[in-house]
N, C-alpha and C positions, 0 to 999 in steps of 0.2 A: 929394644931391638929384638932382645927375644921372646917379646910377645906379639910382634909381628910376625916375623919369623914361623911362628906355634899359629899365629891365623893365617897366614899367608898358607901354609904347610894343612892345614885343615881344609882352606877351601879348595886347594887344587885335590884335595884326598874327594871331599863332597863331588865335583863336575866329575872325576874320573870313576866314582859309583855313579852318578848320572849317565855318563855318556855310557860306560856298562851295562847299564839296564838299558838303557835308549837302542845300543846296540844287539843284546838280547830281547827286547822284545819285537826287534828288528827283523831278526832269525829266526823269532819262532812264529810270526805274522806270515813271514816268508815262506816256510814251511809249509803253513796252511796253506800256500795259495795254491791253485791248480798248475798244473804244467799244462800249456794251451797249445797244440798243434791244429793245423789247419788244411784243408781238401778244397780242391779246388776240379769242380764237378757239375755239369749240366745239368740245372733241373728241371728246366724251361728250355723249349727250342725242339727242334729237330732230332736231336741227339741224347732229351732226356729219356727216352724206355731204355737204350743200351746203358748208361752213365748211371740208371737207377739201383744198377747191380751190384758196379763197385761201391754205391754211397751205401747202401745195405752191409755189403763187408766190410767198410771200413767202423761203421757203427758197431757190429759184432766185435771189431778187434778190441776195439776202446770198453766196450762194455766185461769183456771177457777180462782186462787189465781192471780194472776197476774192481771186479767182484771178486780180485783178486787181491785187493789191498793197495793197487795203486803201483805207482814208479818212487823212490823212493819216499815213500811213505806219502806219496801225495797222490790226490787224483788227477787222473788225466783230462783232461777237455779238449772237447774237439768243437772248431768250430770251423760252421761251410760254407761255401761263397758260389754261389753259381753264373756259372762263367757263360753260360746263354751257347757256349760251342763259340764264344768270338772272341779272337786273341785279345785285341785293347781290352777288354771288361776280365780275362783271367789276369794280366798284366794287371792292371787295378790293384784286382782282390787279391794279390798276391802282395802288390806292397803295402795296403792295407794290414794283411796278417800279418804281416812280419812288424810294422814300424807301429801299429795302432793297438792291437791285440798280442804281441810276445810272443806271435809263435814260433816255438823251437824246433818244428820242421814243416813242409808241406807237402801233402800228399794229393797226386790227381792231375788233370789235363787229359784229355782222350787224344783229340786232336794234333798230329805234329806242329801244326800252324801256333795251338794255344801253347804247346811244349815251347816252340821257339819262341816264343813270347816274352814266357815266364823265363827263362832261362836268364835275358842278361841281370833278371832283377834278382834273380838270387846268387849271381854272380858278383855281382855289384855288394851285396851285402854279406858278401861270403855267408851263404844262409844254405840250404840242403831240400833238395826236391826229389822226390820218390815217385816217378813215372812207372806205368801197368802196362803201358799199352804196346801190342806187336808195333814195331816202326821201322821204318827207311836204313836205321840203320848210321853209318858214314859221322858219326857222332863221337864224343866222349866229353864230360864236362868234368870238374873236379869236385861239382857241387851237385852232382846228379847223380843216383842212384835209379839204374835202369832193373824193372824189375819184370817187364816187357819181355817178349820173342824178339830176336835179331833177324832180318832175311837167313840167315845161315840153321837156324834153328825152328824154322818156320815156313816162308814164303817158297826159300828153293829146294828144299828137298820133299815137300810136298808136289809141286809143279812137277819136281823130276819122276814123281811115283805116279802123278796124274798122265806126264806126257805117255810115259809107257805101259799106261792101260790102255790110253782113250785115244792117242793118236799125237799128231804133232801138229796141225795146224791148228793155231790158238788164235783166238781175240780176247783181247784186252778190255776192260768196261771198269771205270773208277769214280768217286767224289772230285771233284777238281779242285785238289787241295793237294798241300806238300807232298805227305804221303803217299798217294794213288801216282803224284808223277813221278815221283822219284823212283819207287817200286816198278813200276812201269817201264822205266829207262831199263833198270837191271834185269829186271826181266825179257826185254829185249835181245839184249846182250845173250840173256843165258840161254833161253830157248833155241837160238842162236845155235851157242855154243855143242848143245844138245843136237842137232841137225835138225831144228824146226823151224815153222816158218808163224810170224805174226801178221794176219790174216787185214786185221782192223782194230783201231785202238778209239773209243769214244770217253767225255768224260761228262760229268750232271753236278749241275750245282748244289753244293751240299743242303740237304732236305729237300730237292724239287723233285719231283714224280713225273718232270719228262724224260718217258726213255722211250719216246715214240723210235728215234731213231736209231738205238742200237737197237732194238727188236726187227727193224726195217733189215737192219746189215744184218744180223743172227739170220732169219729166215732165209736171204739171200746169198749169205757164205757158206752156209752150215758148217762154219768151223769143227771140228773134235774136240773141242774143250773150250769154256769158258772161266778166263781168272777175273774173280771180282773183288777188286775193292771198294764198294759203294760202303758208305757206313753210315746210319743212321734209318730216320724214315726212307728212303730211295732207296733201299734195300725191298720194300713190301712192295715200292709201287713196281720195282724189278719184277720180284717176284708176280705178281699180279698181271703185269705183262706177258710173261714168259706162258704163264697158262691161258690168257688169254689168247694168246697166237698159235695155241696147240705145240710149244716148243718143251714140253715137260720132260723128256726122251734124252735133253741136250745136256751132256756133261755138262757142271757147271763147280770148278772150285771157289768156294768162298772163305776170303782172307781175316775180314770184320764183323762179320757178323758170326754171334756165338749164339748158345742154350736157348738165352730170355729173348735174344731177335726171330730166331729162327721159330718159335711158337710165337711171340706176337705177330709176326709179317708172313707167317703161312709158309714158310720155307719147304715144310714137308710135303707140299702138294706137288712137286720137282720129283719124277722120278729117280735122275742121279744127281743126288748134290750133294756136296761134299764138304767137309770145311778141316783145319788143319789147328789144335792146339794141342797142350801140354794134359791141363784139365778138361775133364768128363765129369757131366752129374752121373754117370751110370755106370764109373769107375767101382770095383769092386772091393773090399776091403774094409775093416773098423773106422781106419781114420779118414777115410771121405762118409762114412756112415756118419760119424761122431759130428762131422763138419756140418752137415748138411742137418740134423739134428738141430745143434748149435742156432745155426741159423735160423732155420723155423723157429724155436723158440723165443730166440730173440728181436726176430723182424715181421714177423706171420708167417702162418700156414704156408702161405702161396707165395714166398718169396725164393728166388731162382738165382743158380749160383751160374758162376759162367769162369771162364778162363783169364781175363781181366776185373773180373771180381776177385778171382783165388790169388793173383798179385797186389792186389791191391792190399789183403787182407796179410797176404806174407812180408809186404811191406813194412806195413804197422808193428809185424812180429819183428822183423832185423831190425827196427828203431828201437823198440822196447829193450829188444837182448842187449845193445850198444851201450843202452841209457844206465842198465842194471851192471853190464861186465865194469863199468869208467864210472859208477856211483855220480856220474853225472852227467842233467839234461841240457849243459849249453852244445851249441852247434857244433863250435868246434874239435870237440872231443867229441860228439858219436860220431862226426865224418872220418874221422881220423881211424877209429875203431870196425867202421860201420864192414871196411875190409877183409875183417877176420869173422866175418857171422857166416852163420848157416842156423839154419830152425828147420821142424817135423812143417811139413806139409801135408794138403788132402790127396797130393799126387806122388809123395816120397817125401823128397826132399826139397830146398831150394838156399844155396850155397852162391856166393857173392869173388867172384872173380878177379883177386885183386886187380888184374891188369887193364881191365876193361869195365869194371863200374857195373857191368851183366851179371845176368845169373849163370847158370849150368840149367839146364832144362831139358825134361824129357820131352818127344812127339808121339803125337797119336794121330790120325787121319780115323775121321768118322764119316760117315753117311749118315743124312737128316732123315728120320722116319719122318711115318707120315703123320703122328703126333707133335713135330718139330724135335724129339728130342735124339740125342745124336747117340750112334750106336758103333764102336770101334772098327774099324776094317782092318788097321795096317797097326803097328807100331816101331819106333826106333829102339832098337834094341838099349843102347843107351844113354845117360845126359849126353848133350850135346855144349862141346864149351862152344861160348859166344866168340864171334867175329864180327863186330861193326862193318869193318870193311871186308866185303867177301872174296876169299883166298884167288879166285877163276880170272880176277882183273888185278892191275896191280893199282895201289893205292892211288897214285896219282890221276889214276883216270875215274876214281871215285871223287875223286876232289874238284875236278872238271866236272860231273854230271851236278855237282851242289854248285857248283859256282854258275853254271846253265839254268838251274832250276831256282833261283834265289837260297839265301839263308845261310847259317854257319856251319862249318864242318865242327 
């Protein structure tokens, strides 16, 4: 008996050193492995010269981690899915990253349309999305990290600076897509509010280069101001237009198009035009020196930084800081954390708003040289906190223009 006992008692001692190593070498295999996050970003389409700026920052961020020794001792990988600018194929690539490749967050969607896309998938997986881009707005998710302008931070007090240089009768001209309408509705409303009046509202299908006929109604109304939210190549063919009709003279604020559009599409050939963000390549300073540095170095010579590239890139740094403060890269703990971040920026700072999932951010109003590159005229004295829904209406009637315009609040 008791030499059964004495074997019996040996082998269970033998399987619990087996399953020991098995499980140590389990954790240090694991170790090794990368920690895999994923971008979801145009690189084909309509939309890949703007979308080719944040894929450049996002690459710096990860490469700057890395040459740093990693996230907890492991390397980062980043892998990218180009979403072509069309909601179904970012939806795809997004629950591809997550369920096929492991990735522990995702970064990227330009498009509101591709934002609502992706949204119920990473709901659905309680998984974490880091959005760049100025948007509509009337949003909050649990799983989303807006690292984007708000209308409140961007769209409207820009307009309000543009009405009272250039005049108040405005026309509208957009992509016909979420965003441009939705913006568009509020903007109604506010110009409005302002004692303006909205002249003509047109919109172009995203990437097409007919804008025969808001050039028709420009020449025809000669509004004091133009707001645009075209984004993509219809930005150049815009532009292209606009000198073609000899309308170069015509206030024109633009909302999408940043740095790397405005020298690809000729923007600076526009007497007044104007455009509204946080970051400037021609900001002054070490740390937009250091940044922009950085970059060249690590993407080429000739690669161009823009205001949705510099979110996109601050993104990567709020995941990073979450991953390092909670010594760990599952989802649910950096979402949890990701509230209490803030990191150095090329523009100051950029500080995470528990209440709203926003950043705090500053504004600048520039005017496009004739080189495209953009030159400060105005500044907001200080961050501006984020408002999804803007204060001038009351919530419920933001909820009504989303429920008019399709999609979720």
């Amino acid at each position: 008996m008791r030499i059964r006992l004495a074997l019996l008692g040996g082998l269970i001692l033998l399987l619990a050193l087996g399953l020991g190593g098995w499980l140590l070498r389990q954790a240090r295999a694991q170790a090794n492995e990368p920690i895999v996050i994923g971008l979801l970003q145009a690189l084909t389409g309509p939309m890949a010269t703007s979308e080719g700026a944040l894929v450049a920052a996002v690459k710096m961020a990860v490469d700057e981690i890395n040459e740093n020794g990693g996230l907890l001792g492991r390397r980062v990988e980043l892998r990218i899915e180009d979403t072509r600018a069309d909601p179904a194929t970012a939806a795809q690539a997004a629950t591809r990253l997550i369920r096929e490749h492991g990735a522990m967050a995702l970064f990227g969607c330009w498009t509101s349309t591709c934002r609502q896309a992706v949204r119920p998938v990473v709901e659905a997986q309680r998984h974490l999305l880091f959005y760049p881009m100025a948007y509509e707005g009337m949003e909050r998710s649990p799983h989303i990290v807006y690292t984007g302008p708000t209308p409140n931070q961007q769209v409207l007090p820009a307009t309000d600076w543009a009405m009272s240089g250039f005049g108040r009768r405005v026309y509208l001209v957009g992509s016909d897509g979420l965003f441009p309408r939705r913006i568009n509705a509020m903007l109604r409303d506010f110009v409005q509010t302002r004692g303006g009046q909205v002249l003509g509202e047109r919109y172009v299908r995203l990437g097409s280069a007919d804008v025969a006929a808001v050039v028709r109604d420009l020449a025809e109304l000669q509004p004091d101001l133009v707001l645009n939210t075209l984004s993509g190549d219809s930005n150049g063919a815009f532009f292209d237009a606009l000198a073609g009709a000899a309308l170069t003279d015509l206030p024109l604020l633009s909302f999408t198009a940043a740095e790397p559009e405005m020298k690809a599409y000729g923007g600076g050939r526009l007497d007044r035009h104007f455009t509204a963000w946080a970051y400037l390549q021609s900001l002054p300073g070490p740390a937009n020196e250091r940044f922009l540095a950085r970059l060249r170095r690590s993407q080429g010579d000739k690669a161009q930084a823009s205001d949705p590239a510099v979110s996109a890139y601050v993104a990567v740094r709020l995941w990073a800081a979450a991953v390092t403060e909670v010594n760990n890269e599952q989802t649910d703990a950096v979402n949890a954390n990701l509230m209490q971040q803030a990191v150095a920026a090329p523009h100051g700072f950029a500080a995470v708003d528990p209440q709203t999932r926003h950043l705090w951010r500053p504004l600048r109003i520039a005017q496009v040289r004739a080189d495209g590159a953009l030159a400060e005229v105005w500044q907001q004295p200080r961050h501006i906190k984020p408002a999804p829904w803007p204060a001038f209406r009351s919530t419920e009637h933001w909820a009504e223009i989303v429920a008019q315009s399709g999609g979720r609040p």
